[in-house]
N, C-alpha and C positions, 0 to 999 in steps of 0.2 A: 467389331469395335466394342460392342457391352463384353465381350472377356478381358478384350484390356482392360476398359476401365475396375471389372468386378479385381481383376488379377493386379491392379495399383493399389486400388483401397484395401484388399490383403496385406499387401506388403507396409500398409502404414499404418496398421491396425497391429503390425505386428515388430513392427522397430520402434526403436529405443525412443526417448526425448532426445540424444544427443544426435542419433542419427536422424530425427526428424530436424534441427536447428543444423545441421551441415548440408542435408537436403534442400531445405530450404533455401539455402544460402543460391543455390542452381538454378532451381526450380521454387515458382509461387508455391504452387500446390501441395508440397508441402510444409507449405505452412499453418493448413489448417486444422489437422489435428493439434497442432498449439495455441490457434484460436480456441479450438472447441475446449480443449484442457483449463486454460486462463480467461476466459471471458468473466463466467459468474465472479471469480474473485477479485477481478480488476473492476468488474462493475459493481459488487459488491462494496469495495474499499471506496468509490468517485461518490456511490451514494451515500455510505457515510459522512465524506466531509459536501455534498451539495443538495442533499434531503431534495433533491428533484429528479426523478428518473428521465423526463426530457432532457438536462443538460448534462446527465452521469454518462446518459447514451448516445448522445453528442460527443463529449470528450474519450467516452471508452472506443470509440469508435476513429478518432484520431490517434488515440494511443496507439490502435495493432494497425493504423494504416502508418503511421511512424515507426512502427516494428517491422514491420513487413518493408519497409522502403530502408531500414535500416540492417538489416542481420544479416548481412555480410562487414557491417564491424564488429560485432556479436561476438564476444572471446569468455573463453567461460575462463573463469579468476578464481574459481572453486566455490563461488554462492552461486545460487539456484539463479535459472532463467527467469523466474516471478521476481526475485529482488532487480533485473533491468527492468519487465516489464513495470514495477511497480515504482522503479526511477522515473522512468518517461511520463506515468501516469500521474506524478506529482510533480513532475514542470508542468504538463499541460492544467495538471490543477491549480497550480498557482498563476498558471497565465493564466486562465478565465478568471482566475478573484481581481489579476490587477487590471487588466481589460474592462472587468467590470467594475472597476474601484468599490470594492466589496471589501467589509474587516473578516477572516477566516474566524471562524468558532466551533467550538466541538459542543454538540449538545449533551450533556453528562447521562439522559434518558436512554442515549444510544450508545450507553457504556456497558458493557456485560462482560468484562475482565473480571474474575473475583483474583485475579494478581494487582491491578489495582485499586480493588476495595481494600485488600489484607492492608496494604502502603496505609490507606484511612477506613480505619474501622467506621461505618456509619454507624451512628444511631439513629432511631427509630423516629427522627425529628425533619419537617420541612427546614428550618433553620440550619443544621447540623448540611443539609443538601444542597442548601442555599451557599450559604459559606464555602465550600467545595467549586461549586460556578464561578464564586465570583475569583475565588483564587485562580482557577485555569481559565478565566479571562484576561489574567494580567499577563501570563505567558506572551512571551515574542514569538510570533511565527514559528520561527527555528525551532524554539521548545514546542511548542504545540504539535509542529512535526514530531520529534522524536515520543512523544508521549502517545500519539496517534498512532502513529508506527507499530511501536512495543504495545500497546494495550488495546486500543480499538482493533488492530488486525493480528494482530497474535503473532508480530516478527520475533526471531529468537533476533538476540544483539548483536550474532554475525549477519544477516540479515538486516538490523537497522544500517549497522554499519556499512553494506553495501548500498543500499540506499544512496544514504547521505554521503557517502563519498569518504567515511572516514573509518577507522579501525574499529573491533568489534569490542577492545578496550574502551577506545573512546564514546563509545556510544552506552558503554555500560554505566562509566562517569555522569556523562551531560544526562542520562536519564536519572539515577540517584541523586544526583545536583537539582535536578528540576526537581522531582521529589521532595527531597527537603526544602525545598523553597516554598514550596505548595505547603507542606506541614508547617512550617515558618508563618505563611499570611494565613491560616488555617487555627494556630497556635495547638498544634497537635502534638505531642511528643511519641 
């Protein structure tokens, strides 16, 4: 019995991700080298927007038992398996904000894009950071998603656009739209 098992966990050590997500589809088991692959960053992305490792591990943990109870609808569209997983993981994030009647905010502290410092040059001023907040406070959800997306997680805009359901066009727009808007209540040129 320990050679089959040693002689399965070879074979998934040593196939592909697509052959691990068609496997899976069969069989649980494997599913977990796709856990093991996408955890940190799926728990990564829940604690950015819920600064609580109790309820990021709550939710991250709903996510890949949603994953897993899911992926036999799982159809690859040509974006990466982390853009579904990271779909699911932002319903279930925004069901716990409405659940909890909670306002969504990005805290700009746990910002370390310098793609969106370049958008707003700081300067060296509390005020100048200040300003910044409060503009991507006015942001709608929607926007805060895409901004979060693209810069707190480093999606490329094919990637946002899998996400959010929309073209990688579109996602290139509504982020430089949100942009200038932020520059606009910012009064940045």
């Amino acid at each position: 019995m320990n050679e089959l098992i040693k002689y399965s966990e070879k074979l998934m050590q040593e196939a592909s991700e697509e052959e691990w997500i068609e496997r899976a589809k069969e069989n649980p088991r494997w599913f977990e080298p796709l856990y093991d692959k996408y955890f940190a960053l799926i728990f990564k992305f829940l604690f950015k927007r819920h600064a609580d490792k109790a309820v990021s591990g709550e939710i991250c943990s709903e996510v890949f038992f949603k994953a897993l109870m899911k992926i036999k609808s799982y159809k690859d569209r040509g974006h990466p398996f982390s853009s579904w997983l990271y779909k699911i993981a932002l319903n279930e994030s925004n069901q716990f904000f409405r659940k909890q009647n909670l306002q969504r905010t990005i805290p700009i502290e746990l910002l370390q894009s310098e793609i969106f410092f370049d958008e707003f040059p700081l300067e060296d001023s509390e005020q100048h950071l200040e300003q910044l907040k409060r503009a991507i406070k006015t942001l709608r959800p929607k926007e805060l998603e895409v901004i979060e997306l693209r810069f707190f997680n480093d999606l490329s805009f094919k990637e946002v656009g899998s996400v959010l359901n929309i073209t990688e066009n579109n996602a290139k727009v509504k982020c430089y739209r949100i942009l200038d808007k932020l520059r606009i209540k910012m009064k940045v040129k």
